[in-house]
C-alpha positions in Angstrom: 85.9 5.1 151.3 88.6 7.4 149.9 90.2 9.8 151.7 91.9 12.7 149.3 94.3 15.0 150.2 97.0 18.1 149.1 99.5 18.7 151.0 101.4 22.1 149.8 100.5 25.6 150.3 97.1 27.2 150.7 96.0 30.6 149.9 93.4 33.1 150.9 92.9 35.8 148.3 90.7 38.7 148.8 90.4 41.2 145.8 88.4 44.4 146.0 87.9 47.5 143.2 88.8 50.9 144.5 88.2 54.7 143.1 91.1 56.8 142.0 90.6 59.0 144.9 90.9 55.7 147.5 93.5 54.9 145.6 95.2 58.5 145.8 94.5 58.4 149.4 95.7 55.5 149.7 99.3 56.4 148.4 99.1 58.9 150.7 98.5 57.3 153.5 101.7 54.9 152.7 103.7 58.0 152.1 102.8 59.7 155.2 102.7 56.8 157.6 106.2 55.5 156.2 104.2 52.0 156.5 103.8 49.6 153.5 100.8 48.4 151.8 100.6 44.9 153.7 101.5 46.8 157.4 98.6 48.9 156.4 96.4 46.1 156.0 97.4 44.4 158.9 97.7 47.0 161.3 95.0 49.4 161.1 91.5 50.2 159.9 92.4 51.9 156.7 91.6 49.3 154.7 87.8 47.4 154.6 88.1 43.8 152.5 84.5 43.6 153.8 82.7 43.7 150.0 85.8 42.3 148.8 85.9 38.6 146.8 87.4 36.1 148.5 88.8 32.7 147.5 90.6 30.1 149.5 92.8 27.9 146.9 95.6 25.5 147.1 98.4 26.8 145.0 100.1 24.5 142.7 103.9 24.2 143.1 106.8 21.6 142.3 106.4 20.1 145.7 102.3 19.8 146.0 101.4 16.7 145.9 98.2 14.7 146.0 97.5 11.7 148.9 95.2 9.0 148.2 94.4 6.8 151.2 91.6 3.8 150.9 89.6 3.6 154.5 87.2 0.8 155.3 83.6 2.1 154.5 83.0 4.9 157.2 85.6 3.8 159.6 87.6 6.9 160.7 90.1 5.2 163.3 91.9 2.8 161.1 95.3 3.7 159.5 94.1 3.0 156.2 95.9 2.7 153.1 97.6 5.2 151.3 98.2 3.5 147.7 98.5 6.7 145.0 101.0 9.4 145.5 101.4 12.2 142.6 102.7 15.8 142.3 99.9 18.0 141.6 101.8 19.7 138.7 101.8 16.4 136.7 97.9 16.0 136.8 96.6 19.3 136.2 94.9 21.0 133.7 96.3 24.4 131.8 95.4 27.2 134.1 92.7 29.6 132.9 92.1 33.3 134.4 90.1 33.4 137.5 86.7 34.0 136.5 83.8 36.5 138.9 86.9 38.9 138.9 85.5 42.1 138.9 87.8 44.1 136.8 88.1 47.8 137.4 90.5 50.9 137.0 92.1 50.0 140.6 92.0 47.4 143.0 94.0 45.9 145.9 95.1 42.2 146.4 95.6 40.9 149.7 97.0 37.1 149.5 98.0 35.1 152.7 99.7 31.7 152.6 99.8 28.9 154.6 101.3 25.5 154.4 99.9 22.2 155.1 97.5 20.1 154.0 95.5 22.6 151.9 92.6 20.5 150.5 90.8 17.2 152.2 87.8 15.4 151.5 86.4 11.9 151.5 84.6 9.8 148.5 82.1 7.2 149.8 81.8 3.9 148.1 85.1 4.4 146.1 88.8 2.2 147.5 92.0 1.3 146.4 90.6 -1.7 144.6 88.5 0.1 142.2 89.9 3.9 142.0 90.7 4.7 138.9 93.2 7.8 138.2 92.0 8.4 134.5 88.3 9.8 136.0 90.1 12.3 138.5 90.4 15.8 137.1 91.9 18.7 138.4 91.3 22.4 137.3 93.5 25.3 137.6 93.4 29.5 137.3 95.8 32.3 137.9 95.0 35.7 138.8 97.2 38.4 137.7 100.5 39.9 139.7 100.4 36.3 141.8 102.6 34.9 139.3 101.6 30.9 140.5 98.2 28.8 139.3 95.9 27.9 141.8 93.7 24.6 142.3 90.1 25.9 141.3 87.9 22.7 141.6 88.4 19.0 142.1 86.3 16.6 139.9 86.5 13.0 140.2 83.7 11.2 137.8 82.9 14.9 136.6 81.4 14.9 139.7 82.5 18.2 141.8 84.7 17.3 145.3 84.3 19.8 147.8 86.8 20.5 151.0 85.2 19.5 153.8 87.8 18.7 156.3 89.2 21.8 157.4 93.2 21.2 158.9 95.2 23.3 160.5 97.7 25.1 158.8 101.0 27.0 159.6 101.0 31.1 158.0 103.8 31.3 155.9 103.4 35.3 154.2 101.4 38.2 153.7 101.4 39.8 150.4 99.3 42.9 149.7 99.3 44.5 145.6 98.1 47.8 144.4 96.8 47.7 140.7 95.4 49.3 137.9 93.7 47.9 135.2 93.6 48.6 131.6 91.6 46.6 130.1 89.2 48.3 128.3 86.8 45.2 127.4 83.9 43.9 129.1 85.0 44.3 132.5 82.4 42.1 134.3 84.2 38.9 132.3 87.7 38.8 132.3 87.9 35.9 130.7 90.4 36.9 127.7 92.5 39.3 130.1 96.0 38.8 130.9 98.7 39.9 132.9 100.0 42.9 130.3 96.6 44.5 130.8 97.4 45.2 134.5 100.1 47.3 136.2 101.2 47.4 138.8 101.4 50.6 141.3 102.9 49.9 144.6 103.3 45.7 147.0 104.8 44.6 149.9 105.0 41.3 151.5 106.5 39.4 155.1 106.4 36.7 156.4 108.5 33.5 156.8 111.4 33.6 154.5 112.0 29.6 154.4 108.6 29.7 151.0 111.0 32.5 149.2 112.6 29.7 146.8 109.1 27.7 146.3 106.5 31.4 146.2 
């Protein structure tokens, strides 16, 4: 059995479209208050992420890296044997958009970070003996204003890994992004977007300052 980890940072993005007159309201609200965009969000009830997309992805950085360890065949009290040790960043794909975006005239972005071991899952009938590094793929996507990639999926035999094992993690920040879009294209498939066809309006972000030199 393998056991596969990444231990980095982990995010949880939620992205939802708003009117021009939430987003108005919004600004408001922020002028008013004298609170930011990300207190607003945590503190009161002005904001629903309720019909909001959500995503939970390990973020690629220079530090990231990707733990193999080989277990006897379902034996989950040994030690095992941790034989393959890489930095995610050397293994990865180029990073496409994030796809099922629903791009509209405004929206709101509302990431929070964590740091640990952000993805785990074990491979039956697979050890150190036969694993074989060449059949392990790993898939990346940005999404604009977040300036980083993101792990999307986890393929190994083009066969899709899933996170089953679900760690604990420390929060590191809260970051909270007021956009509009521009793009004028389909705008139920982002697919050729990019960054320049975005702007923008108002973010904030706190949180533990120690991530500032790695997010």
């Amino acid at each position: 059995m393998l056991n596969i980890q990444i231990r980095g940072f982990l995010a949880k993005v939620n992205i939802k479209s708003i009117s021009r007159t939430e987003k108005e309201n919004l600004l408001n609200y922020i002028s008013e208050s004298k609170m930011t965009l990300t207190e607003i969000i945590q503190e009161s009830e002005y904001v629903d992420f309720s019909k909001s997309n959500e995503f939970l992805l390990p973020i690629v950085t220079d530090d990231a890296e990707l733990i193999l360890t080989s277990f006897p065949e379902d034996d989950y009290y040994s030690d095992g044997y941790s034989f393959f040790r890489e930095k995610v960043n050397k293994i990865t794909d180029k990073a496409s958009i994030l796809e099922n975006i629903v791009v509209e005239n405004y929206g709101l972005i509302e990431e929070k970070i964590y740091y640990g071991c952000s993805f785990e899952s074990n491979v039956k009938k697979v050890n150190y003996q036969n694993f074989d590094k060449n059949h392990l793929d790993i898939e990346t996507v940005s999404i604009p204003f977040l300036n980083r990639t993101f792990i999307n999926n986890i393929f190994f035999y083009n066969q899709k890994i899933y996170d089953k094992i679900k760690s604990k993690n420390q929060f590191i920040k809260h970051k909270a992004v007021l956009y509009e879009s521009t793009y004028k294209g389909n705008q139920q498939n982002n697919e050729d977007s990019n960054e320049s066809e975005f702007k923008i309006i108002t973010y904030s972000e706190n949180g533990n300052d120690q991530s500032s030199e790695v997010l």
